[in-house]
Structure formats: structure tokens, C-alpha cells
C-alpha positions in Angstrom: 8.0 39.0 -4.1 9.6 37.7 -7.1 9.1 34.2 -8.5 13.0 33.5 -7.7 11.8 34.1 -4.3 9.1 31.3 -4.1 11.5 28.3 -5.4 11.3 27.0 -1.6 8.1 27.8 -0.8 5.7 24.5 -0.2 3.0 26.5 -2.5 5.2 27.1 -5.6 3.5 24.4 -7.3 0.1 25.3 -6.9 -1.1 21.9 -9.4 0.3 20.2 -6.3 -0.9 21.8 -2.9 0.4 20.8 0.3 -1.3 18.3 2.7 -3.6 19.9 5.8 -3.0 18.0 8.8 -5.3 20.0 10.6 -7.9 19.3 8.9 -7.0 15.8 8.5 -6.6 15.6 12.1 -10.3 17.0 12.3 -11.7 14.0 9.8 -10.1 11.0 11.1 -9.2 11.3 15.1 -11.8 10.6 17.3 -12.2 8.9 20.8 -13.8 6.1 19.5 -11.5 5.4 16.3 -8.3 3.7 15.0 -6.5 6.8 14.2 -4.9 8.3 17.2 -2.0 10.6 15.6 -2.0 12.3 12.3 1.7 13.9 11.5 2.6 15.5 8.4 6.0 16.2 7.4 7.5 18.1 4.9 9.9 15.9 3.6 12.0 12.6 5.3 14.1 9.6 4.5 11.4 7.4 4.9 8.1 7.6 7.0 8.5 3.3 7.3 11.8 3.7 9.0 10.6 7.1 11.0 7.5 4.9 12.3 9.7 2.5 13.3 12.0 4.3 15.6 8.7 6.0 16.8 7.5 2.4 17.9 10.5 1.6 19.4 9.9 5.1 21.6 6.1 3.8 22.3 4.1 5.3 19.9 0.8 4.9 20.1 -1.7 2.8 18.4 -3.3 4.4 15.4 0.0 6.7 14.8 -0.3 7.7 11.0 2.8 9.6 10.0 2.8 11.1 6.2 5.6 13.1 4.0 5.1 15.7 1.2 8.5 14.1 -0.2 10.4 10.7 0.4 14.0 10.8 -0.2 14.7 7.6 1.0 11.7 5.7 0.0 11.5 1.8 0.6 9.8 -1.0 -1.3 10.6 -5.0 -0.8 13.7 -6.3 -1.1 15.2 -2.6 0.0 14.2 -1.3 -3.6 14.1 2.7 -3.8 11.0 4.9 -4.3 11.4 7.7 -5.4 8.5 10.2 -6.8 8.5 14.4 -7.1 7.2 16.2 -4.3 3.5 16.3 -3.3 2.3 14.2 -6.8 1.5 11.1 -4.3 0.9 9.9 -1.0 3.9 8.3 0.9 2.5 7.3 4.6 3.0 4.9 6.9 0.2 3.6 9.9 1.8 2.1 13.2 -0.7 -1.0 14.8 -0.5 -3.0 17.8 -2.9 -5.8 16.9 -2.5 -7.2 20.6 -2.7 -10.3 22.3 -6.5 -11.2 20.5 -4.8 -11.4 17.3 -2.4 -14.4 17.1 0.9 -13.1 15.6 0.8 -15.6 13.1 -1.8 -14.0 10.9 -0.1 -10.2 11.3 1.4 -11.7 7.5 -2.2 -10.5 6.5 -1.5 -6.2 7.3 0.0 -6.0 4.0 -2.4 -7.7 2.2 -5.0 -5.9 4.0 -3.7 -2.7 3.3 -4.0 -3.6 -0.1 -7.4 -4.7 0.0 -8.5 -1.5 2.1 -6.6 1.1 -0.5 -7.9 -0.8 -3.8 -11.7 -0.3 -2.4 -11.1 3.0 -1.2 -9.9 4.1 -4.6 -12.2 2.3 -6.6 -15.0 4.1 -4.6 -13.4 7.3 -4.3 -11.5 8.1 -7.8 -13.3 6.0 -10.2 -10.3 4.4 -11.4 -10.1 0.7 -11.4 -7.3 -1.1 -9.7 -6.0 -4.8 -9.2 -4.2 -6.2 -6.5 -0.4 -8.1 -7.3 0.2 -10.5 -4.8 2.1 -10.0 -2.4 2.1 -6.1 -2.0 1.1 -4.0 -5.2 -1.6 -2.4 -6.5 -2.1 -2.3 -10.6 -4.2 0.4 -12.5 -4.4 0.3 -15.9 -2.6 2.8 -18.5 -3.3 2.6 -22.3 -4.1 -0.9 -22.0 -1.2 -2.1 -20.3 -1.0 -3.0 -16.0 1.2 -0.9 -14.5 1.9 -0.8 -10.8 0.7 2.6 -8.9 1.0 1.8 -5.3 3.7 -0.9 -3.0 2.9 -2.0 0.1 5.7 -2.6 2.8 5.2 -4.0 6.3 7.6 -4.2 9.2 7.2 -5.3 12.5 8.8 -3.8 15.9 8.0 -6.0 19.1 4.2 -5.4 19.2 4.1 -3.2 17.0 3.4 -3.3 13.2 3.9 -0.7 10.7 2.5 -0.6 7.1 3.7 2.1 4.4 2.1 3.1 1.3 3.5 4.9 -1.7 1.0 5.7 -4.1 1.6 7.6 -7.4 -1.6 10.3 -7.7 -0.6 13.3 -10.1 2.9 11.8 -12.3 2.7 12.5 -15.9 4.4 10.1 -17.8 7.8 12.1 -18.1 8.0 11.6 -13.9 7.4 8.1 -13.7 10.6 6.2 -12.5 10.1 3.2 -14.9 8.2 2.4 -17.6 6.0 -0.2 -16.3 5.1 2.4 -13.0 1.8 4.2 -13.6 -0.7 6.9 -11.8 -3.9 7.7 -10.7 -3.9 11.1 -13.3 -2.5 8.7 -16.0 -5.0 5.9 -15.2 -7.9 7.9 -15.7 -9.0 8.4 -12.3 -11.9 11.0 -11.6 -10.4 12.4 -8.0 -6.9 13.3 -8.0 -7.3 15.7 -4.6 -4.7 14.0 -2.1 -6.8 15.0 1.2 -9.4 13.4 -0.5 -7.8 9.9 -1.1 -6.1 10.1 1.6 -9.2 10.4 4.0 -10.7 7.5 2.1 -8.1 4.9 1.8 -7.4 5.7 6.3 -11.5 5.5 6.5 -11.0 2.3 4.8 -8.3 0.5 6.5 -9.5 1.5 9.6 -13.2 -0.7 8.4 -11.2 -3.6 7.7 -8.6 -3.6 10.1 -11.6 -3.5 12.6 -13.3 -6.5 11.0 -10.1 -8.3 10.9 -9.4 -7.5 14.9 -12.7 -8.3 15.7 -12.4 -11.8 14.3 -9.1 -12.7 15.6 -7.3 -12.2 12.7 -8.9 -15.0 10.9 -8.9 -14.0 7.3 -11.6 -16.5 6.1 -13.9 -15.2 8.9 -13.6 -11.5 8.6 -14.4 -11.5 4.8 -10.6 -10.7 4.1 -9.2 -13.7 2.4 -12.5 -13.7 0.1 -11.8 -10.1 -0.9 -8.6 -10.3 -1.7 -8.5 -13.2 -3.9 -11.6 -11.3 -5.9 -9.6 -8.5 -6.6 -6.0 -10.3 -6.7 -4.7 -10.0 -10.5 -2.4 -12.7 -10.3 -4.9 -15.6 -9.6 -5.7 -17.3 -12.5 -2.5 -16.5 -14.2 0.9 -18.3 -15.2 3.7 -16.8 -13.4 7.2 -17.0 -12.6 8.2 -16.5 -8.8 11.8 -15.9 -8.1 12.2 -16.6 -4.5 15.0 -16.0 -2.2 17.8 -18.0 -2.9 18.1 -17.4 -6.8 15.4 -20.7 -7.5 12.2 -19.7 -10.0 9.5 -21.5 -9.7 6.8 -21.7 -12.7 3.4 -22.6 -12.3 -0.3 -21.2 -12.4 -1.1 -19.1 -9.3 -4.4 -21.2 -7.8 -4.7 -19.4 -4.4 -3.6 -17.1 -1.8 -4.1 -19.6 1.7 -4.9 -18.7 5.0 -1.0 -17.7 5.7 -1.4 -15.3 2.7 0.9 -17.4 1.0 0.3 -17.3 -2.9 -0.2 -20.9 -4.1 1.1 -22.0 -7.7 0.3 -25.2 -9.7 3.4 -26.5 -11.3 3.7 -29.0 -14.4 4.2 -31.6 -12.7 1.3 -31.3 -10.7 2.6 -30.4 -7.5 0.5 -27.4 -5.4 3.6 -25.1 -3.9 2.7 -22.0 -1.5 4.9 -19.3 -1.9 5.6 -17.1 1.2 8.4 -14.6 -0.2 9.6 -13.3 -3.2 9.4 -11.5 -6.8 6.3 -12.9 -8.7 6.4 -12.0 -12.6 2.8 -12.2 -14.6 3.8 -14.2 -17.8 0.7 -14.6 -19.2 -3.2 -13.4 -18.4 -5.4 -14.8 -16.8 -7.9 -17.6 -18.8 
């Protein structure tokens, strides 16, 4: 076979291999677990939106539905992600936290999700990472924080679904923007995607169980507490631009029981913050 003859083939780029969903299948689904479905696709719009029409169709609880490529990718605010075949991991999770979770703390998933991939990665790859409030995840690269991983949550009836796109293997020459960064470029001693993968589900699945199992109290299951130790943005001067076209300046001083990022403005005022861009303008003291 000629190398012209391998252009379509999902091994031709053998620094990037394919996904097994059998044997992530095997790892992750059992009887007693969270993780009910595992479905990997070759490529698709958007797993977020896929998940969602699966809800809508009564998928099950614990559906995990991951792409090789994301053509269609969405962050907040309908932003595009876009990344090169197999050099990430672009999945989505679909949970129906049920009646012993009052639907006024599902605003904690996202933050969750970030809490449960920042641990997992930290264990698994070595590589230390930072949380942005509301829904990214930082690592640095020469020095500077760039954002690796977003976090988007959407919710169908009962139903929640949470999608992750997290840059593994781009060089630099891939990245989309300049302030976007990797696990390779950040340093990070595990770049195998079966590997991360399996770790970051394995770790969701601990919290979101500790979460569940306190009614979705994020004081009481430890949540809260671990995101504020590992939030970046705490303890720094920052501008949020909230919906509406206002900015609002002020120290960030908490993230509140409603996940709500607090600021401290000059005029001594303590805002919470539920939506909206948040911009670090200086470090933390």
C-alpha cells in the first residue's frame, strides 16, 4: 500500500493513535459504577450537542460519548474549539442527578468537572494545573498561564451534560491562540490519551459520588473547599465583563455556595458574580 493510500486511514499518524473503546469500556463500566455507556466516535459536530439530543431520546445515566475530532466544538458564550485530530480529548458525560440533589446546586457540575480533571491530571501526568473560575483549567507554559482545558455544561429536563476539551499532544504551531497551551507543551510526564482519559472519568465519577451522596451540598462533600484551593483566580484583581456589556473590577474573595465567584470592589462593596468573562489583571498577593 502506498503512503498516498493511508491519508484516511485513523492510524496514519501513528504519534497520535486512535482511542480503544473497548478497552475503555472494559476499565470503566461496571454494575456497580457511574459510567453506564462509553461511545467513541470518529469525528462529529460536537459531542455537547450529540449528548444532548441523546438526552432528549433517554439516554442513560453515566452515557460518556467522546470524538477523535470536533468540527463543531463549543465553549461559553458559543465560542469555537477547534484542535487537530486525536492531539486531545473532546468528551462529553450525560448525569441525571435526580430528585436527592436540589436543582439549585447542578451550577456546581462545571465546577466539579473541573475540580475532578485538575486532580486527575495532577496525579496522573505530573503536570500542574489551576482552575479559572468559572470553567477553565490553566497549565503553565514557559512561565506564562495558558488555558488547556474549558468546561461547558448544559442542561436537558433531568438531565445534565458536561463537555471537556482538553489540549494533550499540540505543539505550539497547532495551538489556536497564543494564550492556549498543552499537556506536551506544559511539561506533563503522561501524554497517552487512554490513560488520561481513564483517570480524569475515575475521577469525576469519586466526586460526583461524594457530591450525590451529600445532596449536592458543596460545603459538605468537600467540593467547595477543593475548588477554592486550587481556583487561580482567588486572591487576584480581575475584571469581569458580564452579560450586558458592564465590567466590573474588584479582587476575587470567594466562590459561594451557588458557585458564584465573589469580587471586592473599591468602594467596598462584596458582588457575586454568576456569569460572564473573568480577565486575571494582576497575580495573586
Amino acid at each position: 500500500m502506498s503512503p498516498s493510500d493511508t491519508s484516511g486511514s485513523r492510524w496514519n499518524d501513528l504519534d497520535r493513535p486512535p482511542l480503544n473503546a473497548a478497552a475503555l469500556r472494559r476499565a470503566l463500566v461496571r454494575p456497580d459504577g457511574l459510567w453506564s455507556e462509553i461511545d467513541v466516535v470518529e469525528s462529529t459536530g460536537s459531542t455537547n450537542t450529540d449528548l444532548v439530543e441523546r438526552a432528549a431520546r433517554g439516554a442513560t445515566d453515566g452515557t460518556v460519548l467522546v470524538a477523535e475530532r470536533q468540527t463543531a466544538g463549543r465553549g461559553r458564550l458559543e465560542r469555537s474549539w477547534t484542535a487537530p485530530a486525536r492531539s486531545g480529548l473532546f468528551f462529553s458525560v450525560l448525569v441525571r442527578p435526580g430528585d436527592g440533589v436540589p436543582s439549585e446546586h447542578w451550577s456546581w457540575l462545571p465546577l466539579l468537572t473541573g475540580v475532578a480533571t485538575a486532580a486527575a491530571l495532577s496525579a496522573t501526568a505530573n503536570v500542574d494545573t489551576a482552575l479559572k473560575w468559572p470553567n477553565d483549567l490553566l497549565v503553565t507554559v514557559a512561565g506564562e498561564e495558558r488555558k488547556a482545558a474549558g468546561i461547558l455544561a448544559e442542561r436537558y429536563g433531568d438531565a445534565v451534560v458536561v463537555g471537556v476539551g482538553l489540549n494533550v499532544s499540540l505543539r505550539e504551531d497547532e495551538l489556536p491562540v497564543p494564550t492556549a497551551g498543552s499537556l506536551a507543551l506544559a511539561g506533563a510526564s503522561v501524554l497517552d490519551r487512554e490513560t488520561l482519559l481513564r483517570a480524569v472519568l475515575r475521577s469525576f465519577e469519586e466526586w460526583y459520588g461524594r457530591w450525590r451522596a451529600a445532596g449536592g451540598d458543596p460545603a459538605a462533600s468537600g467540593l467547595q473547599e477543593a475548588y477554592a484551593s486550587g481556583c487561580a483566580t482567588l486572591g487576584r484583581t480581575v475584571r469581569a465583563e458580564l452579560p450586558g456589556g458592564r465590567d466590573l473590577v474588584g479582587e476575587a474573595v470567594a466562590v459561594d455556595g451557588e458557585g458564584r465567584l465573589v469580587l471586592a470592589t473599591g468602594d467596598g462593596v462584596q458582588e457575586p458574580v454568576a456569569a460572564g468573562d473573568i480577565v486575571h489583571l494582576r497575580p495573586a498577593s
